[in-house]
N, CA, C and O atoms as a Maestro MAE file, in Angstrom:
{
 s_m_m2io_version
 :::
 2.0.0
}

f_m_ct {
 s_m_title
 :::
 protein
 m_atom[340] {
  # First column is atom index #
  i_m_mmod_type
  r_m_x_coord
  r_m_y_coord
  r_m_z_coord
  i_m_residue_number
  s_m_chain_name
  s_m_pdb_residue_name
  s_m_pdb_atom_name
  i_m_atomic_number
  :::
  1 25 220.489 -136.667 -2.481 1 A "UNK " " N  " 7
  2 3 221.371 -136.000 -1.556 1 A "UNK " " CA " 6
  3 2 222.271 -135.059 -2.337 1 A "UNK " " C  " 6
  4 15 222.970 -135.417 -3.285 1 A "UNK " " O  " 8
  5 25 222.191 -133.791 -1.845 2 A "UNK " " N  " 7
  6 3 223.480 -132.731 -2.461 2 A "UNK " " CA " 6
  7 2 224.615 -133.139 -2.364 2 A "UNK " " C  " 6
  8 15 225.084 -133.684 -1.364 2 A "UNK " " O  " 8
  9 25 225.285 -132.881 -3.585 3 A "UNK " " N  " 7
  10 3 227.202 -132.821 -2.687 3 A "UNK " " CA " 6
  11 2 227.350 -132.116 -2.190 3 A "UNK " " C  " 6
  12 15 226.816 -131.017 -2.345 3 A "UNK " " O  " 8
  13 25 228.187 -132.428 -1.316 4 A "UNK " " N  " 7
  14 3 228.751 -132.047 -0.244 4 A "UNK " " CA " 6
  15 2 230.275 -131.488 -0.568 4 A "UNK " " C  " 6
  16 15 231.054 -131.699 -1.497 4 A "UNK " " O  " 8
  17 25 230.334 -130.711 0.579 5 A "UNK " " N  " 7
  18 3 232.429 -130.686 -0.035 5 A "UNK " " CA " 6
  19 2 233.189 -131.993 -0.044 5 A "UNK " " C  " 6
  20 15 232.878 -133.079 0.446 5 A "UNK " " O  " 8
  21 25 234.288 -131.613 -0.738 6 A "UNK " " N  " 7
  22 3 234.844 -132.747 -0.764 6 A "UNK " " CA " 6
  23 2 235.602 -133.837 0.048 6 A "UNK " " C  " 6
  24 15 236.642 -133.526 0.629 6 A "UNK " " O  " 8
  25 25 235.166 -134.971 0.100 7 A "UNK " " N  " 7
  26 3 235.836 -135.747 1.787 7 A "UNK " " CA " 6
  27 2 237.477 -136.462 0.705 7 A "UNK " " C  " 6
  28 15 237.624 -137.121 -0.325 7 A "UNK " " O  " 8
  29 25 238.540 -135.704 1.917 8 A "UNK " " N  " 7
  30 3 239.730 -135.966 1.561 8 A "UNK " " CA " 6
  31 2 240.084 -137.281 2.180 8 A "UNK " " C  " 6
  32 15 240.384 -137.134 3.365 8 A "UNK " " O  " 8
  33 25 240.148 -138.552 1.753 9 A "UNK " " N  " 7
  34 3 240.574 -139.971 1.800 9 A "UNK " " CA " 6
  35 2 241.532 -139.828 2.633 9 A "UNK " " C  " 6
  36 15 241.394 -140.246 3.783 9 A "UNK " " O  " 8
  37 25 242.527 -139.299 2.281 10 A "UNK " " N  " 7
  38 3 243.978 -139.708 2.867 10 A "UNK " " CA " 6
  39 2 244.048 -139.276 4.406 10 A "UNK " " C  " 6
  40 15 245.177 -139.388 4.883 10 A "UNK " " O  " 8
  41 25 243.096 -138.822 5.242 11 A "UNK " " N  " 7
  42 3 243.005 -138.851 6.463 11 A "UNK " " CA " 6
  43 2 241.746 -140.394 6.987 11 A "UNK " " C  " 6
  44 15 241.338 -140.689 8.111 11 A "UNK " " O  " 8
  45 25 241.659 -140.598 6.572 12 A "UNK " " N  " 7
  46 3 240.646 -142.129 6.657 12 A "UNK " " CA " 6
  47 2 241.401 -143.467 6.708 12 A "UNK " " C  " 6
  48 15 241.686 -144.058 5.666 12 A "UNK " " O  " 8
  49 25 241.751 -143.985 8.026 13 A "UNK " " N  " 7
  50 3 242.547 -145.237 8.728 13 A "UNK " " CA " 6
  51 2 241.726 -146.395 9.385 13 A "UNK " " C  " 6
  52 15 240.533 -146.540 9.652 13 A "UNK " " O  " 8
  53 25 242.466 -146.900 9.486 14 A "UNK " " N  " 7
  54 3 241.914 -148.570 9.892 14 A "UNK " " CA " 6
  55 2 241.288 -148.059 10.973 14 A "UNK " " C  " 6
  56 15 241.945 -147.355 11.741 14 A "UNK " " O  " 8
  57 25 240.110 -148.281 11.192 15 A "UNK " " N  " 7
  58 3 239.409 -148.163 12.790 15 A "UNK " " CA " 6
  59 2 238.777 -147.146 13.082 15 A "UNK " " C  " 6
  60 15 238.331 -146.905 14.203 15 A "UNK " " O  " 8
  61 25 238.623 -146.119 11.652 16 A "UNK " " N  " 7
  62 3 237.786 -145.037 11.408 16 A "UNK " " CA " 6
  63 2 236.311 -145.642 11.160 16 A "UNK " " C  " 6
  64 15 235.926 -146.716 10.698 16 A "UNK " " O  " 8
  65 25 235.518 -144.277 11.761 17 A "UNK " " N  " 7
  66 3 233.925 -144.980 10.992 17 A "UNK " " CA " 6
  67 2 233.610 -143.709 10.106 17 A "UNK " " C  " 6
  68 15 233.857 -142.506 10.194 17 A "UNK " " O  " 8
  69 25 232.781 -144.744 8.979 18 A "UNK " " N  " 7
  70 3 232.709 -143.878 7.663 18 A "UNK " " CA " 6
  71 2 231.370 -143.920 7.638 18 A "UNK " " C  " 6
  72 15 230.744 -144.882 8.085 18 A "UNK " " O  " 8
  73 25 230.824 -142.896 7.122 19 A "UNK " " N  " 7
  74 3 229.485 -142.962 6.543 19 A "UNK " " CA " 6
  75 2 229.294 -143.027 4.944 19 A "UNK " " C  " 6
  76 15 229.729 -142.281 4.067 19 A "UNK " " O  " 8
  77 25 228.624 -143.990 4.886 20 A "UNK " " N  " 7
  78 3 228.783 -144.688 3.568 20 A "UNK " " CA " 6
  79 2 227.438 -144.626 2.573 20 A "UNK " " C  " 6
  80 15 226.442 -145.257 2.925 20 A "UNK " " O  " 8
  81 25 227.418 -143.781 1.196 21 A "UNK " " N  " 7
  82 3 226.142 -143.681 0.868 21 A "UNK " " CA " 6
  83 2 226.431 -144.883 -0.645 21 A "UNK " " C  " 6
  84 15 227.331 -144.752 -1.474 21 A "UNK " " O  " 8
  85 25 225.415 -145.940 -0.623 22 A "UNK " " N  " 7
  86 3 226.202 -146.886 -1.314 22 A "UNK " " CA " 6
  87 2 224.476 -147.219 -2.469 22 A "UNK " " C  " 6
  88 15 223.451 -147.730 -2.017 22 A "UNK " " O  " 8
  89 25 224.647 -146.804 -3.749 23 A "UNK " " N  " 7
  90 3 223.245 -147.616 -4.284 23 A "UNK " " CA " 6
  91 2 222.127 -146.677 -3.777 23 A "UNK " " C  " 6
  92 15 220.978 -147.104 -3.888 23 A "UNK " " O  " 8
  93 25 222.325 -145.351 -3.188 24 A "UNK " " N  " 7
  94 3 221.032 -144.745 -1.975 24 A "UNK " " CA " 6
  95 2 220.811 -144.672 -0.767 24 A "UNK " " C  " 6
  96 15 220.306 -143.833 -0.020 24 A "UNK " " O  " 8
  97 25 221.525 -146.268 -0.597 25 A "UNK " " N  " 7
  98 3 221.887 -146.390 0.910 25 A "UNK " " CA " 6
  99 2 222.645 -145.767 1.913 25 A "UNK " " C  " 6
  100 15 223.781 -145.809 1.440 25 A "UNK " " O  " 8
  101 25 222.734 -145.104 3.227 26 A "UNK " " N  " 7
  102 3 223.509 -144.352 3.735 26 A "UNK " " CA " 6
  103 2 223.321 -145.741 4.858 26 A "UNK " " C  " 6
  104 15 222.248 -146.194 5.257 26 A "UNK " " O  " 8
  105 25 224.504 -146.158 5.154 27 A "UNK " " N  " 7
  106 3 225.063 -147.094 6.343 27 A "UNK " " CA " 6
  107 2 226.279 -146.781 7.188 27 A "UNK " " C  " 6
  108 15 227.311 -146.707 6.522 27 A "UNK " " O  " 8
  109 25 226.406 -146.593 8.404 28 A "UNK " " N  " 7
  110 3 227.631 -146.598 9.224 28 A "UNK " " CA " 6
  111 2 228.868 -147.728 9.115 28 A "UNK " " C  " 6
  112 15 228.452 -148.869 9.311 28 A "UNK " " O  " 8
  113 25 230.243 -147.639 8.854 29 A "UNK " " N  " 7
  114 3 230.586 -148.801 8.778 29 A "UNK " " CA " 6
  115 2 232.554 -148.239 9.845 29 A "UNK " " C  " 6
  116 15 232.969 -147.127 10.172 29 A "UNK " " O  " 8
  117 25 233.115 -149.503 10.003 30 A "UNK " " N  " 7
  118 3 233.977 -149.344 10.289 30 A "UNK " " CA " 6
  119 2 235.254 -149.620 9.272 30 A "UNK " " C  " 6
  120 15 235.102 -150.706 8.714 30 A "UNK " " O  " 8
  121 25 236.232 -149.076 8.953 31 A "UNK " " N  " 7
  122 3 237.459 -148.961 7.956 31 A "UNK " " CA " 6
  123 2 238.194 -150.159 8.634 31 A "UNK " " C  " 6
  124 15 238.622 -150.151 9.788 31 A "UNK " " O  " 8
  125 25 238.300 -151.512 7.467 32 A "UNK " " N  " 7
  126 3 238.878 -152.403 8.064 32 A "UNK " " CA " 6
  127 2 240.524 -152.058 7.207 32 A "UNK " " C  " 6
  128 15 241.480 -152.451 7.876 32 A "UNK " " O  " 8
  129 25 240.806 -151.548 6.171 33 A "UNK " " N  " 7
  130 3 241.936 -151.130 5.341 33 A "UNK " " CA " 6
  131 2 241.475 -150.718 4.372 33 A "UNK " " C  " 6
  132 15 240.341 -150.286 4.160 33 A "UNK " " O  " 8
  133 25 242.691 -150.874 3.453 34 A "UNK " " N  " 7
  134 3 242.870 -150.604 2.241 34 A "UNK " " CA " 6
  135 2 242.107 -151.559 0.787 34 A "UNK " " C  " 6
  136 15 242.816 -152.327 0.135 34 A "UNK " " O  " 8
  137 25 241.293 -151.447 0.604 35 A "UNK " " N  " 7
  138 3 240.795 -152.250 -0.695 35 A "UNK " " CA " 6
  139 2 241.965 -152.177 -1.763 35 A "UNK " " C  " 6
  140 15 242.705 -151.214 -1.965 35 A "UNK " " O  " 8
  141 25 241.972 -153.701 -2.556 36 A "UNK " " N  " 7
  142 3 242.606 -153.880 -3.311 36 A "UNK " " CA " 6
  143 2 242.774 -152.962 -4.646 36 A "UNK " " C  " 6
  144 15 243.834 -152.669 -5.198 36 A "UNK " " O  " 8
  145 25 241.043 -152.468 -5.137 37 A "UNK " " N  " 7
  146 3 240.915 -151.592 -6.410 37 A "UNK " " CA " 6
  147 2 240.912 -149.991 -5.706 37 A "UNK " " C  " 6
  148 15 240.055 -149.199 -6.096 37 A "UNK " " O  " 8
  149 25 241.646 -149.683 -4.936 38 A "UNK " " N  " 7
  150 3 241.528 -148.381 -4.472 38 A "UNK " " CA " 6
  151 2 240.601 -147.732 -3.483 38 A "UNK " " C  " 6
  152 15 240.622 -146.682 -2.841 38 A "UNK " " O  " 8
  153 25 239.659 -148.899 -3.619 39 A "UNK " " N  " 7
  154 3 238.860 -148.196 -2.449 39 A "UNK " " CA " 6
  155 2 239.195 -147.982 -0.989 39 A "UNK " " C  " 6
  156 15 240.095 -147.250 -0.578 39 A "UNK " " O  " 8
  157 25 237.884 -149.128 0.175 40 A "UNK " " N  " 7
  158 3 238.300 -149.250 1.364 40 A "UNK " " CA " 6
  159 2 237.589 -150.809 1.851 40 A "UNK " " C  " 6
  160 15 236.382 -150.971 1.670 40 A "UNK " " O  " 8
  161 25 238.274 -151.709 2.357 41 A "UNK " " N  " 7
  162 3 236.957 -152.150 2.921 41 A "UNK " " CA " 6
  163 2 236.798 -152.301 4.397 41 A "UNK " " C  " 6
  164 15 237.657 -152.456 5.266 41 A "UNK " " O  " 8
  165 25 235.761 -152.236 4.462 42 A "UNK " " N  " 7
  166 3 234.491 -152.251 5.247 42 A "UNK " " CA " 6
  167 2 233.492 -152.955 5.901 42 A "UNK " " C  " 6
  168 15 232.572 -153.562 5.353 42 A "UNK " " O  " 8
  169 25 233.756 -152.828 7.404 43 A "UNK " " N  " 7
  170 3 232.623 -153.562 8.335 43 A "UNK " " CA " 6
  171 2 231.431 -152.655 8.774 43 A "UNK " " C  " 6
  172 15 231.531 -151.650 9.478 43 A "UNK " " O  " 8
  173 25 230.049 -153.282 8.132 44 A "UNK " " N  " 7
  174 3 229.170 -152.398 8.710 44 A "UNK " " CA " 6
  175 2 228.662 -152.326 10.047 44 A "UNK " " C  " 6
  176 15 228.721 -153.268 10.838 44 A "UNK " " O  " 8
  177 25 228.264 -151.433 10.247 45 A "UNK " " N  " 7
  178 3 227.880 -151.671 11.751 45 A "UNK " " CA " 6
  179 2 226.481 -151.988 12.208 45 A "UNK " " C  " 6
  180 15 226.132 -152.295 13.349 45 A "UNK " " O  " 8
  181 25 225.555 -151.834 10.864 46 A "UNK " " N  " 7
  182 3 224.520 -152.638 10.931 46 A "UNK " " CA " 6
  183 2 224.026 -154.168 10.375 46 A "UNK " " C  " 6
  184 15 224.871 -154.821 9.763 46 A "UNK " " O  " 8
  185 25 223.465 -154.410 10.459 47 A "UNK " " N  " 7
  186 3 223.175 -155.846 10.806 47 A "UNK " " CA " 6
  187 2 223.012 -156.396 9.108 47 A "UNK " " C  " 6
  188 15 223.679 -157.271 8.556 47 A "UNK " " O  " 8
  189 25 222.109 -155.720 8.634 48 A "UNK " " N  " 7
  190 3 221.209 -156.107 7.506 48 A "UNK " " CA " 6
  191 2 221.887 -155.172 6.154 48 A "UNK " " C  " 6
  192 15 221.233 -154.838 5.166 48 A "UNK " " O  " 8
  193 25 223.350 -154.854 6.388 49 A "UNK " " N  " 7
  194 3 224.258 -154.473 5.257 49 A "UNK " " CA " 6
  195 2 224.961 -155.575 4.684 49 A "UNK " " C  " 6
  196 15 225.279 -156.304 5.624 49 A "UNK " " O  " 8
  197 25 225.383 -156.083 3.544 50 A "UNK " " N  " 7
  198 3 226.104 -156.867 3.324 50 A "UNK " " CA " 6
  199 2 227.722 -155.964 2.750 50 A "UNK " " C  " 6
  200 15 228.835 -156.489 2.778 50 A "UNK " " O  " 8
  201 25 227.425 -154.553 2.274 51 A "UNK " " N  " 7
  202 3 228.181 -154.047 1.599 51 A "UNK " " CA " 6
  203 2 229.923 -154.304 2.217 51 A "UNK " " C  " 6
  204 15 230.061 -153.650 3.251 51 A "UNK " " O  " 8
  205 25 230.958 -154.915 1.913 52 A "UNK " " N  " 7
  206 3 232.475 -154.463 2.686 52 A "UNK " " CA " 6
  207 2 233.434 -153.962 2.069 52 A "UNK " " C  " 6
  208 15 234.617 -154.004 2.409 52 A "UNK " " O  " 8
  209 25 232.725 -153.178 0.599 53 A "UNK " " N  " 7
  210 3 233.696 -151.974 0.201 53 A "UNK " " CA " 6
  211 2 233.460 -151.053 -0.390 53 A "UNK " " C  " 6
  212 15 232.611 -151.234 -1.264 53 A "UNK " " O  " 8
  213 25 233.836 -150.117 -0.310 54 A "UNK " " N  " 7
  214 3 233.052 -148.530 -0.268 54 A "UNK " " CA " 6
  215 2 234.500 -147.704 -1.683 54 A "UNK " " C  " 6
  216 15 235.727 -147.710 -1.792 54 A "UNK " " O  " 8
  217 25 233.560 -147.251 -2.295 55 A "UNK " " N  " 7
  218 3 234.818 -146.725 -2.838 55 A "UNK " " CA " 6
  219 2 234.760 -144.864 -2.354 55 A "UNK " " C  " 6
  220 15 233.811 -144.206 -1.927 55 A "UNK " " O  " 8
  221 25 236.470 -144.377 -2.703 56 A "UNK " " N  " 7
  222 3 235.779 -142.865 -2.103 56 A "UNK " " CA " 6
  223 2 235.081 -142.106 -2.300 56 A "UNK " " C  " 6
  224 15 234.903 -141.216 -1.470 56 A "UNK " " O  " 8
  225 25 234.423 -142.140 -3.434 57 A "UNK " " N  " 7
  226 3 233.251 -141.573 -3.686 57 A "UNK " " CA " 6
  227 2 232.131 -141.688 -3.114 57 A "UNK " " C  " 6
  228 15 231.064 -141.116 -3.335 57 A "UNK " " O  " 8
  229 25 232.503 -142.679 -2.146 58 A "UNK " " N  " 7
  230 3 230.653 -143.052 -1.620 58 A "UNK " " CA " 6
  231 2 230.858 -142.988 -0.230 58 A "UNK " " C  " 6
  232 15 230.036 -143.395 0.592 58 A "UNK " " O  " 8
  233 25 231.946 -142.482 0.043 59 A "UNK " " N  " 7
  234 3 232.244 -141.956 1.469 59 A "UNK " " CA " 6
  235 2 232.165 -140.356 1.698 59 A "UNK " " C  " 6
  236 15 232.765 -139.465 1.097 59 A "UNK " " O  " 8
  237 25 230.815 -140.243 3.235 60 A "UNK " " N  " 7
  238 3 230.190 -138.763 2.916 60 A "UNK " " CA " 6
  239 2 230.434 -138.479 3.573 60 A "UNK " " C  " 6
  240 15 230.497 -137.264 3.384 60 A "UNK " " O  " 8
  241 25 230.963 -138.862 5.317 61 A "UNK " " N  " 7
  242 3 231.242 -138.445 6.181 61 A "UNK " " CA " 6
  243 2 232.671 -139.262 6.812 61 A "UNK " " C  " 6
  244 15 233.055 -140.240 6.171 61 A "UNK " " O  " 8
  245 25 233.359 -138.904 7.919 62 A "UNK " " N  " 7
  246 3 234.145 -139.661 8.773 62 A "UNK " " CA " 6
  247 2 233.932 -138.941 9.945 62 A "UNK " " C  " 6
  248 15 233.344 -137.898 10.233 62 A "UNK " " O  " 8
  249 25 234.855 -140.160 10.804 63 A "UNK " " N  " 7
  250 3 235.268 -139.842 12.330 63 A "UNK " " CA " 6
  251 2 235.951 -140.440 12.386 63 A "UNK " " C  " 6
  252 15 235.804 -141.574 11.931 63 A "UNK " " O  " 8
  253 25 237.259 -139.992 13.054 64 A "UNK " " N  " 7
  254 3 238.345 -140.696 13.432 64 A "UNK " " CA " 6
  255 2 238.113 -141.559 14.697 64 A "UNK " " C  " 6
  256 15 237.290 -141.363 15.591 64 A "UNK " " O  " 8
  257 25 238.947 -142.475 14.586 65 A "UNK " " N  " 7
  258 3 239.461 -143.245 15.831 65 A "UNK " " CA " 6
  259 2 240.033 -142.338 16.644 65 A "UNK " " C  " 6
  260 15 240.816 -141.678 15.960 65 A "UNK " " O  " 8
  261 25 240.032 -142.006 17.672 66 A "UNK " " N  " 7
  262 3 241.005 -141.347 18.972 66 A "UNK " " CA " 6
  263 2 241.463 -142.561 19.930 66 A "UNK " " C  " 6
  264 15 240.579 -143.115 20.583 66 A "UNK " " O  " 8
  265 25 242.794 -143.005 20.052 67 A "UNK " " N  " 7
  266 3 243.460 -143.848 20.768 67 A "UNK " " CA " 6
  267 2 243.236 -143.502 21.959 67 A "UNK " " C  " 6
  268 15 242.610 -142.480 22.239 67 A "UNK " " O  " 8
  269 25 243.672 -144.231 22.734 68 A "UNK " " N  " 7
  270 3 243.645 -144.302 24.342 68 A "UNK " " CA " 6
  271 2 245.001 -143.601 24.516 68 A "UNK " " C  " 6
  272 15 245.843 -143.689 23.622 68 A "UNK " " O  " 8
  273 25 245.234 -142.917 25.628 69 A "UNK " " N  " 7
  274 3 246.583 -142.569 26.039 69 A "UNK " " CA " 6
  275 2 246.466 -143.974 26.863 69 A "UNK " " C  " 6
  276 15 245.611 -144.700 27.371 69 A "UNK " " O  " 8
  277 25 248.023 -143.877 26.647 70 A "UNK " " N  " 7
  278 3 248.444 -144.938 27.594 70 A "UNK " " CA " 6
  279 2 249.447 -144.616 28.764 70 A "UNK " " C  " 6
  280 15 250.367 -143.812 28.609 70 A "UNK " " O  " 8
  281 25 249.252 -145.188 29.771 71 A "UNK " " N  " 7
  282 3 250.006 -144.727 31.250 71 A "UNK " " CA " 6
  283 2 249.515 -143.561 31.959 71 A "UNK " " C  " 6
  284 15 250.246 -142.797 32.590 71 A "UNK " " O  " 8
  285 25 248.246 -143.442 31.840 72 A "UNK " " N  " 7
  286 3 247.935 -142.263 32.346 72 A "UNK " " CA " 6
  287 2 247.644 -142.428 33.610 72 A "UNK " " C  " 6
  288 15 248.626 -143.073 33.978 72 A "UNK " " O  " 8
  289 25 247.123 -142.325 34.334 73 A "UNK " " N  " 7
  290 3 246.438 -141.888 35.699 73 A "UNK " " CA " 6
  291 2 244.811 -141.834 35.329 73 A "UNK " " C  " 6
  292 15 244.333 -141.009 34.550 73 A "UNK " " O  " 8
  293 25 243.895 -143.063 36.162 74 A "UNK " " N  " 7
  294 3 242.676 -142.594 36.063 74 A "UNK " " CA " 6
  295 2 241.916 -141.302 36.216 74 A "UNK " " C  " 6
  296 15 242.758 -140.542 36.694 74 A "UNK " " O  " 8
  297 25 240.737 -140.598 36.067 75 A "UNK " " N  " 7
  298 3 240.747 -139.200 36.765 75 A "UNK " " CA " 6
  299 2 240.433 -139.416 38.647 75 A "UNK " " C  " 6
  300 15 239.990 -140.470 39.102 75 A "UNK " " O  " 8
  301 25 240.661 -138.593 39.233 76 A "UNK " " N  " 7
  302 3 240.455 -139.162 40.676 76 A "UNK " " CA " 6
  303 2 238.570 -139.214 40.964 76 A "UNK " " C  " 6
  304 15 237.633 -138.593 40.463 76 A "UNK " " O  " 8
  305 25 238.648 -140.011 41.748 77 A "UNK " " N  " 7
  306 3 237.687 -140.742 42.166 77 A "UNK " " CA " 6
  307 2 236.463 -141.485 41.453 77 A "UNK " " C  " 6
  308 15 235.239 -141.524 41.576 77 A "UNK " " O  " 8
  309 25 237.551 -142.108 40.561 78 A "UNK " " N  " 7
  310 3 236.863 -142.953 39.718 78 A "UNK " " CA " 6
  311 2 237.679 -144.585 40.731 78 A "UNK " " C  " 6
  312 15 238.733 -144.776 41.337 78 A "UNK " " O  " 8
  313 25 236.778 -145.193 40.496 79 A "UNK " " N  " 7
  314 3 237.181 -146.235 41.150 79 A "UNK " " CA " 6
  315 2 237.591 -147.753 39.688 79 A "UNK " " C  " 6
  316 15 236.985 -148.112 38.678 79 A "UNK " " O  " 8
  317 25 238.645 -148.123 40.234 80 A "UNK " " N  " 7
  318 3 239.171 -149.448 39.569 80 A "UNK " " CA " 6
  319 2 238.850 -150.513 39.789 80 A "UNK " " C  " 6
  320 15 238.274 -150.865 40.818 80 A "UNK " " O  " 8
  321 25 239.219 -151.351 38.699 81 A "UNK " " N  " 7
  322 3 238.857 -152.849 38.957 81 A "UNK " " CA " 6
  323 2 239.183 -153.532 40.019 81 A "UNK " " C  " 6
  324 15 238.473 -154.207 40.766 81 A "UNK " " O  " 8
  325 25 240.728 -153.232 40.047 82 A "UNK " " N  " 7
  326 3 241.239 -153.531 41.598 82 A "UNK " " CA " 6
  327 2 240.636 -153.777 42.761 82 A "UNK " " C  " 6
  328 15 240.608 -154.874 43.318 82 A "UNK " " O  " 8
  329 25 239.931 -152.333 43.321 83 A "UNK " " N  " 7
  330 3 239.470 -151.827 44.481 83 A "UNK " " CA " 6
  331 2 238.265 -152.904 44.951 83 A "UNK " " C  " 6
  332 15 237.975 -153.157 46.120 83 A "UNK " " O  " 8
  333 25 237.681 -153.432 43.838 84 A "UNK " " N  " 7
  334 3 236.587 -154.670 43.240 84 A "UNK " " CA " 6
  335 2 236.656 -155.959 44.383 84 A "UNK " " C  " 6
  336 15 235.913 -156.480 45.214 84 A "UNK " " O  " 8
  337 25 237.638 -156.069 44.013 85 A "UNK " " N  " 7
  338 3 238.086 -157.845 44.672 85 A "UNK " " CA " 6
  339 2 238.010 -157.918 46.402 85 A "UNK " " C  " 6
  340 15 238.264 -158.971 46.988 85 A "UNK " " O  " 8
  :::
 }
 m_bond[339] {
  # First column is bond index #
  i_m_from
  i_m_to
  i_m_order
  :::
  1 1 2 1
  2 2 3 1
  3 3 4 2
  4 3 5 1
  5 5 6 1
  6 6 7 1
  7 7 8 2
  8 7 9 1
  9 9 10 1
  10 10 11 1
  11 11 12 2
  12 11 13 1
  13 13 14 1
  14 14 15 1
  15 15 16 2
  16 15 17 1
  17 17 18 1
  18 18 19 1
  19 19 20 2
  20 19 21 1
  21 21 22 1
  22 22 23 1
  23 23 24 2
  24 23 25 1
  25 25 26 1
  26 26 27 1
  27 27 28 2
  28 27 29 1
  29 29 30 1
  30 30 31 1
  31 31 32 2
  32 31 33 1
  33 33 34 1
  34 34 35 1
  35 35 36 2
  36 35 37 1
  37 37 38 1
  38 38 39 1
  39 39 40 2
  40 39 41 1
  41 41 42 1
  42 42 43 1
  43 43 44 2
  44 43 45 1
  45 45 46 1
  46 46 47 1
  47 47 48 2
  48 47 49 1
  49 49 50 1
  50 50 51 1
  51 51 52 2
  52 51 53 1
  53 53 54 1
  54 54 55 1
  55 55 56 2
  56 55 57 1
  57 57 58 1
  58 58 59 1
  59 59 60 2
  60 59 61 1
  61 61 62 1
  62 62 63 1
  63 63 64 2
  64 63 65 1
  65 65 66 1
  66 66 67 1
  67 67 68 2
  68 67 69 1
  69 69 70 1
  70 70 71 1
  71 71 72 2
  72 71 73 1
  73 73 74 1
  74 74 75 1
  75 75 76 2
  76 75 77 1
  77 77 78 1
  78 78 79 1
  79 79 80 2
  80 79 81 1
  81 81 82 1
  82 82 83 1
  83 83 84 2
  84 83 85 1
  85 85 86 1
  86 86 87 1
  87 87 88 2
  88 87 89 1
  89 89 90 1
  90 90 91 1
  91 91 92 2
  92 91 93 1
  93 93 94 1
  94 94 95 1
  95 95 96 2
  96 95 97 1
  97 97 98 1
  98 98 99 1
  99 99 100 2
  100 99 101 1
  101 101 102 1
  102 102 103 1
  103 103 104 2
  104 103 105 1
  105 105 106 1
  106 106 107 1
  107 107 108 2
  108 107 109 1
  109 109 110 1
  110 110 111 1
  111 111 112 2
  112 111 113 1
  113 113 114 1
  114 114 115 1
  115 115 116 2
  116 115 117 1
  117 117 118 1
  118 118 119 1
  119 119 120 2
  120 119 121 1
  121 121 122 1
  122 122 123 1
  123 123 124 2
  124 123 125 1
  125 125 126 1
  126 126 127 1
  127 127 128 2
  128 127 129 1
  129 129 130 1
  130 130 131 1
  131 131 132 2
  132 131 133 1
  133 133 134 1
  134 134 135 1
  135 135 136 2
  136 135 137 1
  137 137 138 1
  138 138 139 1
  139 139 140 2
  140 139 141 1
  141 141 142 1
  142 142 143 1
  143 143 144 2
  144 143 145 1
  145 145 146 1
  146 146 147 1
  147 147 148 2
  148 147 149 1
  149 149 150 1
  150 150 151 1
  151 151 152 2
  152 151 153 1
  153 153 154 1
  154 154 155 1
  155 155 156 2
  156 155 157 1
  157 157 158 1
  158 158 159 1
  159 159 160 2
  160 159 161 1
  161 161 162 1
  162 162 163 1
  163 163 164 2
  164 163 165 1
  165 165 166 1
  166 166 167 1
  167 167 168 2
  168 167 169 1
  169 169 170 1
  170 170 171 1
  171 171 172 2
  172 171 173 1
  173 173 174 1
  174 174 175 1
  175 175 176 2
  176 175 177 1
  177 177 178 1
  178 178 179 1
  179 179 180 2
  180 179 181 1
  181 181 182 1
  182 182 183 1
  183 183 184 2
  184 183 185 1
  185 185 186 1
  186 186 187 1
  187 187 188 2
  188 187 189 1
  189 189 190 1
  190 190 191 1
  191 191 192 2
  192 191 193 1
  193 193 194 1
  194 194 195 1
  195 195 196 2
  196 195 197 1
  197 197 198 1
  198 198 199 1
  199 199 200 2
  200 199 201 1
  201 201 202 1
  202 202 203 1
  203 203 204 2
  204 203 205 1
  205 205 206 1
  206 206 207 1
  207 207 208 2
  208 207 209 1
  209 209 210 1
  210 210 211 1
  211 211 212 2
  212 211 213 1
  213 213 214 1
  214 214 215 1
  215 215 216 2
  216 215 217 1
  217 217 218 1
  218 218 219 1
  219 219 220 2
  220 219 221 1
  221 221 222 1
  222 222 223 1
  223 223 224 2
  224 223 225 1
  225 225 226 1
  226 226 227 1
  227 227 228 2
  228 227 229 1
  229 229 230 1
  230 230 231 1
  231 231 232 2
  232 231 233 1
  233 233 234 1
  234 234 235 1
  235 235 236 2
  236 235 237 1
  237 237 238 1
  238 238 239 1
  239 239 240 2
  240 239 241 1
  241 241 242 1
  242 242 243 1
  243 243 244 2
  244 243 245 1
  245 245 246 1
  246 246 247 1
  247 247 248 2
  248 247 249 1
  249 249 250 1
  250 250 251 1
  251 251 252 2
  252 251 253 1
  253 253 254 1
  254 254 255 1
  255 255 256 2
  256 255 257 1
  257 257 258 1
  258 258 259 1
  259 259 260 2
  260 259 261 1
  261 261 262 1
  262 262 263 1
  263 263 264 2
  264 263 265 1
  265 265 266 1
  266 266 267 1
  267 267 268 2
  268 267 269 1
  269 269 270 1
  270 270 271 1
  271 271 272 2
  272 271 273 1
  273 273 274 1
  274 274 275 1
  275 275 276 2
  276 275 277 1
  277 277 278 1
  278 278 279 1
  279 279 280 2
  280 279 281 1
  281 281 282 1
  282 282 283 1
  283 283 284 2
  284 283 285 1
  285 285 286 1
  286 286 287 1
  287 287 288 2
  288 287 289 1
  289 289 290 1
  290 290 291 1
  291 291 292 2
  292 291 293 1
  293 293 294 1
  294 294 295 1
  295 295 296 2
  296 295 297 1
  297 297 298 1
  298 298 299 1
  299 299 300 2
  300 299 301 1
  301 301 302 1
  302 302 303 1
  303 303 304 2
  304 303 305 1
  305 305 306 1
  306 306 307 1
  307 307 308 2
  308 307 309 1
  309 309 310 1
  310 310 311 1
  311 311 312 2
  312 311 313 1
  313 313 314 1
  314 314 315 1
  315 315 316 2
  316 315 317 1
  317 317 318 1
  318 318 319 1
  319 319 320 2
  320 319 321 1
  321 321 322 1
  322 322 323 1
  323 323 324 2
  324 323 325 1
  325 325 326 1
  326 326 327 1
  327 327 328 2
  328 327 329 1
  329 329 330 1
  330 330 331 1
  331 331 332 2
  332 331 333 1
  333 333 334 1
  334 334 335 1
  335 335 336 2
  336 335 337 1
  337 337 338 1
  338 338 339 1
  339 339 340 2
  :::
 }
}
């Protein structure tokens, strides 16, 4: 795999998913924190990974988490749980 530009860490938070090229391996994982030796660790999101820490070098891609707004207003005519019962 080419390098790539460079992926800047310090935007990469708990609940981000990283793409992780680890040993050759490229695996999806989720950012559980901060690793103790600087890295990150890491829940994969596949099954048959054991890997749970990635250092930044072996992080090739991200995506952030986007929170929920909260108190919003459903969009209209979406129907609720409520309406259910």
């Amino acid at each position: 795999m080419l390098p790539g530009p460079v992926m800047r860490t310090r935007s990469i938070h708990r609940g981000d998913i990283v793409l992780v090229s680890r040993k050759g391996r490229l695996f999806h994982a989720r950012v559980a924190g901060l690793g103790a030796t600087g890295g990150f660790d890491v829940v994969p999101l596949e099954r048959n990974v054991s890997y749970r820490q990635a250092a930044a070098r072996e992080i090739v891609d991200h995506w952030a988490h986007a929170a929920r707004e909260t108190g919003s207003e459903p969009a209209a005519g979406q129907i609720s749980f409520d309406d259910l019962l």
